[in-house]
C-alpha positions as CSV (number, residue, x, y, z in Angstrom):
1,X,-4.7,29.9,-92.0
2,X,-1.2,30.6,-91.2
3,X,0.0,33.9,-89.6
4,X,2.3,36.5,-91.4
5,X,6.0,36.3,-90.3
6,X,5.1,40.3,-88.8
7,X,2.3,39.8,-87.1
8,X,4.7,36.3,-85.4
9,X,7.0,38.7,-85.0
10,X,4.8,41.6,-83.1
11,X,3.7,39.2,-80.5
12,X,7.3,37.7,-80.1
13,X,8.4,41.4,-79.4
14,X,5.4,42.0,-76.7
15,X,6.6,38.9,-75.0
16,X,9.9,39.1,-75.0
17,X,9.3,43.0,-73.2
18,X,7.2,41.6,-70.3
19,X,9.3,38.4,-69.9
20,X,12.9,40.3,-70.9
21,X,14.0,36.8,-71.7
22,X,14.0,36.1,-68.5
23,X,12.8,32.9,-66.4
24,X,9.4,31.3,-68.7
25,X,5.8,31.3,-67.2
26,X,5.3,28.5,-70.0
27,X,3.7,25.4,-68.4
28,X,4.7,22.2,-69.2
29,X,3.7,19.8,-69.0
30,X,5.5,20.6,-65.3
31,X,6.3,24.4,-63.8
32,X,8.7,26.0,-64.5
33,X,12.4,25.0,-62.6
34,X,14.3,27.9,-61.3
35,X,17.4,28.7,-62.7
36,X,20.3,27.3,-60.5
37,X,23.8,28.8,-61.2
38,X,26.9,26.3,-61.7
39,X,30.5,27.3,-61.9
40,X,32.3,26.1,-64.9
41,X,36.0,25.3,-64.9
42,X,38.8,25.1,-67.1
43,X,41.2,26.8,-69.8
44,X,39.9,28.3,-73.2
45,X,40.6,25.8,-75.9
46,X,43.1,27.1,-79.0
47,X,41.8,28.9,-81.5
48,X,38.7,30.0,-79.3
49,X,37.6,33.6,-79.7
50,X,40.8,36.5,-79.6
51,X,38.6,39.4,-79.2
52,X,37.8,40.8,-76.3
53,X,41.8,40.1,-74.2
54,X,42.4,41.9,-71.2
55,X,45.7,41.7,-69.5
56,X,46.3,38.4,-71.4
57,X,42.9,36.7,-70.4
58,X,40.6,36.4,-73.4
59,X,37.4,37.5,-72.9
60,X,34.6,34.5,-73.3
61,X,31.8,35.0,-75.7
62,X,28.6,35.6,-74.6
63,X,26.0,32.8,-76.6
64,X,22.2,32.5,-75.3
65,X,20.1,29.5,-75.9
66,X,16.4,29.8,-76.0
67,X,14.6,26.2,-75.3
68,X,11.6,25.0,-76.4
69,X,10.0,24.7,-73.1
70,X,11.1,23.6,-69.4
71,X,14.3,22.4,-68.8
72,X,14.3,18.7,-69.4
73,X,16.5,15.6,-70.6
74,X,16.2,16.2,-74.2
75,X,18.4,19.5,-73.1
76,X,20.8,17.4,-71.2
77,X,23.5,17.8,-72.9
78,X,24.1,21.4,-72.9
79,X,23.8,21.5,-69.4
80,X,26.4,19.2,-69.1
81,X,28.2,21.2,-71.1
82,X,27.5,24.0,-69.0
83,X,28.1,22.7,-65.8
84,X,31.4,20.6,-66.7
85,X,33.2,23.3,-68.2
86,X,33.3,22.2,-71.9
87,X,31.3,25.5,-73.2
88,X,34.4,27.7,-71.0
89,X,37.2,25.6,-72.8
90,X,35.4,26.7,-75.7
91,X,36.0,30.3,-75.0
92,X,32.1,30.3,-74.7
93,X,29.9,32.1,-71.7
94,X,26.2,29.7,-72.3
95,X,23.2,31.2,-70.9
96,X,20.4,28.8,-71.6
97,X,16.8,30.2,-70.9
98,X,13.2,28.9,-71.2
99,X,11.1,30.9,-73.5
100,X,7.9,32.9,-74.3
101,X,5.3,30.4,-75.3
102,X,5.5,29.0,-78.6
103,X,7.8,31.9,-79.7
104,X,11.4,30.1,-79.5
105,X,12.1,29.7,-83.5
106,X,10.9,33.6,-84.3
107,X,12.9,35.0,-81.0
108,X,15.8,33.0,-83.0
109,X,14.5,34.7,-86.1
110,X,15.0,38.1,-84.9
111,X,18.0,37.6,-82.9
112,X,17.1,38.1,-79.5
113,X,18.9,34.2,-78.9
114,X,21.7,32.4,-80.6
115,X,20.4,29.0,-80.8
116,X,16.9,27.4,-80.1
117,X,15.2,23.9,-79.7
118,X,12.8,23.6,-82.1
119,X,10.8,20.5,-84.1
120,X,11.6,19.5,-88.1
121,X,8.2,20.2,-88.5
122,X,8.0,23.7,-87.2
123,X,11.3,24.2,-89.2
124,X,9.6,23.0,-92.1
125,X,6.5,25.4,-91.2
126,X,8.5,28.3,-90.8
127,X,10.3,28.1,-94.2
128,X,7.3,27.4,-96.2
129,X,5.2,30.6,-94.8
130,X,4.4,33.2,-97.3
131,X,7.2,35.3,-94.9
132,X,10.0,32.6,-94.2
133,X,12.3,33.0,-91.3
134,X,15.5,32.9,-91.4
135,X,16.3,30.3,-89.4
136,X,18.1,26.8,-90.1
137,X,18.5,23.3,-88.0
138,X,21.9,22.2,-87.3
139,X,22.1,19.2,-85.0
140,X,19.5,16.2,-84.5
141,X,19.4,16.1,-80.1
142,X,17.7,12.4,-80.8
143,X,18.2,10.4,-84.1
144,X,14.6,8.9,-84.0
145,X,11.1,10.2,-83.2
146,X,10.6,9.0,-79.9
147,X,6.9,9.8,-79.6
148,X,3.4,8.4,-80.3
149,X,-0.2,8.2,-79.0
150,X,-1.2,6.7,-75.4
151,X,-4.5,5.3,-74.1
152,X,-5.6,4.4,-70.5
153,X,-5.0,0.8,-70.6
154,X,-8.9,-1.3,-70.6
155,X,-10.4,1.2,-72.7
156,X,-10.2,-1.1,-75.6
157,X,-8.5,1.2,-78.0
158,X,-6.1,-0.7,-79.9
159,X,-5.2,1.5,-83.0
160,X,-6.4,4.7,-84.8
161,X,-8.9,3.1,-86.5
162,X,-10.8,3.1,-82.8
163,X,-10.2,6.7,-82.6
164,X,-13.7,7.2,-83.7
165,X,-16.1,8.9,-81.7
166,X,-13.3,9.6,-79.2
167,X,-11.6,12.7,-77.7
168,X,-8.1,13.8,-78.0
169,X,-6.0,15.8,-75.8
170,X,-2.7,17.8,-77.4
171,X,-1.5,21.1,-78.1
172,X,-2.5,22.7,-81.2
173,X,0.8,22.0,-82.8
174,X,0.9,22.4,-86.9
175,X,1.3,18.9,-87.9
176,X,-0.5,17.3,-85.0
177,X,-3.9,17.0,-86.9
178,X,-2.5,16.0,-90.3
179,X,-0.8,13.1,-88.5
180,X,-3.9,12.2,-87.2
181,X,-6.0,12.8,-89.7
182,X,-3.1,10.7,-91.7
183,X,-3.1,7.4,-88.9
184,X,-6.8,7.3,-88.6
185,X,-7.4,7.7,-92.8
186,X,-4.7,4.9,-93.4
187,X,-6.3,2.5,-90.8
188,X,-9.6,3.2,-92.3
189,X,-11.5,5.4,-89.4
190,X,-13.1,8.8,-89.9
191,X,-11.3,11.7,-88.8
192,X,-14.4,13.7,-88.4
193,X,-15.4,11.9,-86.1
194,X,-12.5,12.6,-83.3
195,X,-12.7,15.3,-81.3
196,X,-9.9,17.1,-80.5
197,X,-9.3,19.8,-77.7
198,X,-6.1,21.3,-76.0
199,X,-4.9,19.8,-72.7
200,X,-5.8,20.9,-69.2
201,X,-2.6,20.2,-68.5
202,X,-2.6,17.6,-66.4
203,X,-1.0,15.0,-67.6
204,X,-1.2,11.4,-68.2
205,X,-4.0,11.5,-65.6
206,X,-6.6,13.0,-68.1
207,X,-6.2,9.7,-69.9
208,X,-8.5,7.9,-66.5
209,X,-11.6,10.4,-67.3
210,X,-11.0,13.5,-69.6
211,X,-9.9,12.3,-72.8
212,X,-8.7,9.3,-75.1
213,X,-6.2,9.9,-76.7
214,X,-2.7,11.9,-75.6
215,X,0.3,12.2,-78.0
216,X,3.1,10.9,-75.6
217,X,6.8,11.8,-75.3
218,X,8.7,8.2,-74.4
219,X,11.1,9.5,-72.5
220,X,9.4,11.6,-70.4
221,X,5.5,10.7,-70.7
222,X,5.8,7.0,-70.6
223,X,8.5,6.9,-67.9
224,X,6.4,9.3,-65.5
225,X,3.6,7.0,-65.9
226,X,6.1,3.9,-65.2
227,X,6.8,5.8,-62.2
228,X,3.2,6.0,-60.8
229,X,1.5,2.8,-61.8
230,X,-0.4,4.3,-64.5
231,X,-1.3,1.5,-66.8
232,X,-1.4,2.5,-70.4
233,X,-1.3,1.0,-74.5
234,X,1.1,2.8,-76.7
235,X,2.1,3.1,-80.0
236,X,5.0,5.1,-81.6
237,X,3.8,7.6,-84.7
238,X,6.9,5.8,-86.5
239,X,5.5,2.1,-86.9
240,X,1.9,3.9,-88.2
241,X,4.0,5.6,-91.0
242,X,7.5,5.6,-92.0
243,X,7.6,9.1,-92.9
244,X,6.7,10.1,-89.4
245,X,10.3,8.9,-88.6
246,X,11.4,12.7,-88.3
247,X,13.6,14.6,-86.4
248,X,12.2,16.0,-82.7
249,X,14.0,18.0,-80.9
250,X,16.2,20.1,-83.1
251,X,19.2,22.7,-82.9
252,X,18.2,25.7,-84.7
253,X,20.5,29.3,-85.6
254,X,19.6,31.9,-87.5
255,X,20.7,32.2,-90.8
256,X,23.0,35.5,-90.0
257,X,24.5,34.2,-87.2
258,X,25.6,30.9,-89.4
259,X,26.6,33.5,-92.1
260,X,28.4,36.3,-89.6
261,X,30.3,33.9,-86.6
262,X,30.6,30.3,-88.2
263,X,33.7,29.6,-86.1
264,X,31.4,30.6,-82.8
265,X,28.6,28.3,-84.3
266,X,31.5,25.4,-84.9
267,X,32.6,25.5,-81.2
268,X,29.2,25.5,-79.4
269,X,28.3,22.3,-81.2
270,X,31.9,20.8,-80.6
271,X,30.9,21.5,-76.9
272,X,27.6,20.2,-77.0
273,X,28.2,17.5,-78.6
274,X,31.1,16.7,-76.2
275,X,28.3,17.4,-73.0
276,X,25.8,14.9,-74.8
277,X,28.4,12.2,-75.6
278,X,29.2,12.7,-71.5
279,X,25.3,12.2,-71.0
280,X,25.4,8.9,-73.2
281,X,28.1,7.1,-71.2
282,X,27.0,8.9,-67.7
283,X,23.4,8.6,-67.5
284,X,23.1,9.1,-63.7
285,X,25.9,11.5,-63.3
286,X,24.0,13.6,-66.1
287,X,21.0,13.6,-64.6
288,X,22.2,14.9,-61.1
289,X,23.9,17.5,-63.2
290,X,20.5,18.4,-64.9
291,X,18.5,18.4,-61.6
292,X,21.0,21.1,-60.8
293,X,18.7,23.6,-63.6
294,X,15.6,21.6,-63.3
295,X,14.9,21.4,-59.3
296,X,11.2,20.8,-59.3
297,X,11.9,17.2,-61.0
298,X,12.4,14.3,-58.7
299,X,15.6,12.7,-59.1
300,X,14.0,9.3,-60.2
301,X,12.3,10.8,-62.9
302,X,15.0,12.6,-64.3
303,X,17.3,9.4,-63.8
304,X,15.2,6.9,-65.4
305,X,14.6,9.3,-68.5
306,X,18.4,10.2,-69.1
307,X,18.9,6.2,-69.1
308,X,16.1,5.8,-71.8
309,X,17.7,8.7,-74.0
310,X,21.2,7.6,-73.3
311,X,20.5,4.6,-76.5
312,X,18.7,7.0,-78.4
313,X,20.6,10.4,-78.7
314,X,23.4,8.4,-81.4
315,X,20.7,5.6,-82.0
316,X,22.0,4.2,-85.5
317,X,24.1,7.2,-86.3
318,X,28.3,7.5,-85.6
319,X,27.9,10.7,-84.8
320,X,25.8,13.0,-82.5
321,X,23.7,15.6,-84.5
322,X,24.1,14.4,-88.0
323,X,20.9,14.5,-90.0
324,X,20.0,13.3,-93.3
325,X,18.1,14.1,-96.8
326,X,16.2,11.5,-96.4
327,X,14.4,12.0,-93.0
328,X,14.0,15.6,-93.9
329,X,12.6,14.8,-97.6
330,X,10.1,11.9,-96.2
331,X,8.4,14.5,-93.9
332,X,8.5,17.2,-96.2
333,X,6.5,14.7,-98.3
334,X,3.7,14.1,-95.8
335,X,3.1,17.6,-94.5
336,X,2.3,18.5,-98.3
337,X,0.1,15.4,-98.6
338,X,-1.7,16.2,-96.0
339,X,-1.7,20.4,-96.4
340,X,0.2,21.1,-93.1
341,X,2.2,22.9,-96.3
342,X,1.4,24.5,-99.6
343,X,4.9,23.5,-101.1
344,X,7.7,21.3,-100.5
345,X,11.1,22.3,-99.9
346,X,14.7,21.1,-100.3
347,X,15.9,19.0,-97.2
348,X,19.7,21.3,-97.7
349,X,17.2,24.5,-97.1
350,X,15.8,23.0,-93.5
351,X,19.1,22.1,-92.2
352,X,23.0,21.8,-92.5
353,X,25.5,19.2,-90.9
354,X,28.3,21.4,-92.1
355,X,29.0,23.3,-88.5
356,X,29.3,19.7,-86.9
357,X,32.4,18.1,-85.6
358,X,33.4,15.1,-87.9
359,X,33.1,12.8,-84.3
């Protein structure tokens, strides 16, 4: 049963008044980092903003960014934009925070953030509610799904057809059981017969003893359990079905602040952009830089991850961020197949390439 857009948006306002969009409770998958503060350096680009001058400075303007959890190297980067001074050339003062749980695309909604990191599907979600919000994607961080399903390695589980009578361990999102009820149907398993329950959170470690079956991020999941010796089988969502090829993470805006300051939308993504072509050639540079906001990770990790994303951000695309019809229209597809959605939608209402630099 999906929720009005009020009732979303009442509980978006009670958290955003205890956590006055301030520094997340949200658990990961990992605590929270505290917010380190770096200096950015350099001259406002021409053309950036005019309002606000004051004895011949102008006045940078203020933009807030609303993640979709923790601080980690899909987010990259932004903080390199941050941190090397391509958001203050811009003529751009970037605040990136974490956000109330599960709340980042109607806090975007409503205004109380300029951009967010949210998921084609819970773009596709949000459009197709009886109560739309008005919110659009308008950059790809990573051109290809990067995800799939992990098992403890021995437990002889070798596709979803052996997902019967077994437990999985995720987090409630909307298209999460269609895609498994999807995998196992296709392979020709009973989806009734998997049990599925919300993680403890922690970690690949509940594969050992707690449950079966995890939905794994690669560059971040896999690579932690690289790091510790934790033997597992995996298999990306994208070779089970083609349409599960989508976009994850996002850029999202609302649709007033893409209506009212399109120039302001135009130079963030130039700067971001610029921060995660930086993070493609500079892996370990970028990931010192991101340690900088995300102290509670150990270097390695953050290292090793910002090496595996470094192929993947562009991966088979010219240009950072571009999106297609296709990727949009293929997912669209499945979510009504499977009734994650009443209705389908027009890929050119989910997103829009037109605010992105040409390359």
């Amino acid at each position: 049963m999906k929720r009005s857009r009020n009732a979303v948006l009442m509980a978006a306002a009670a958290a955003i008044a205890v956590a006055a969009l301030g520094c997340s409770g949200q658990e990961e998958r990992g605590s929270a980092p505290q917010k380190a503060q770096a200096e950015s350096k350099g001259q406002s680009l021409p053309g950036a903003g005019k309002e606000g001058e004051d004895e011949g400075q102008t006045k940078a303007e203020d933009v807030t960014v609303i993640l979709d959890y923790v601080a980690n190297t899909n987010h990259t980067g932004m903080y390199v934009a941050k941190d090397k001074g391509y958001y203050e050339e811009a003529g751009l003062n970037v605040t990136i925070i974490e956000p109330t749980e599960g709340a980042t695309a109607t806090l975007i909604a409503v205004g109380k953030g300029d951009f967010g990191i949210s998921y084609q599907e819970d773009v596709t979600v949000a459009l197709t509610s009886e109560d739309p919000l008005p919110i659009k994607a308008i950059a790809a961080v990573i051109q290809h799904n990067t995800s799939g399903f992990a098992v403890y390695e021995g437990k002889n589980i070798k596709s979803p057809r052996d997902f019967e009578g077994k437990t999985y361990a995720g987090w409630g999102g909307p298209g999460e059981e269609a895609v498994l009820k999807a995998v196992m149907t296709q392979a020709g398993a009973d989806f009734s017969k998997l049990t599925m329950v919300i993680s403890d959170g922690s970690g690949f470690e509940a594969l050992r003893d707690k449950a079966d079956v995890m939905w794994f991020y690669e560059a971040w999941d896999n690579v932690k359990c690289q790091m510790n010796d934790f033997p597992i089988e995996y298999t990306p969502v994208r070779d089970l079905d083609k349409r599960l090829d989508y976009y994850t993470p996002v850029i999202i805006a609302g649709t007033q602040t893409l209506e009212e300051r399109p120039d302001m939308v135009r130079r963030f993504l130039a700067a971001t952009q610029k921060g995660y072509e930086y993070a493609i050639k500079n892996p370990e540079e970028s990931a010192e830089i991101l340690q900088k906001y995300a102290p509670d990770y150990s270097l390695e990790l953050l290292t090793m991850s910002q090496t595996y994303l470094a192929s993947k951000y562009k991966e088979d695309s010219d240009v950072w961020g571009v999106m297609k019809d296709e990727v949009w229209d293929n997912y669209t597809d499945f979510m009504v197949e499977y009734k994650v959605i009443d209705k389908p939608i027009a890929a050119k209402e989910c997103y829009t390439n037109e605010f992105l630099p040409v390359g």
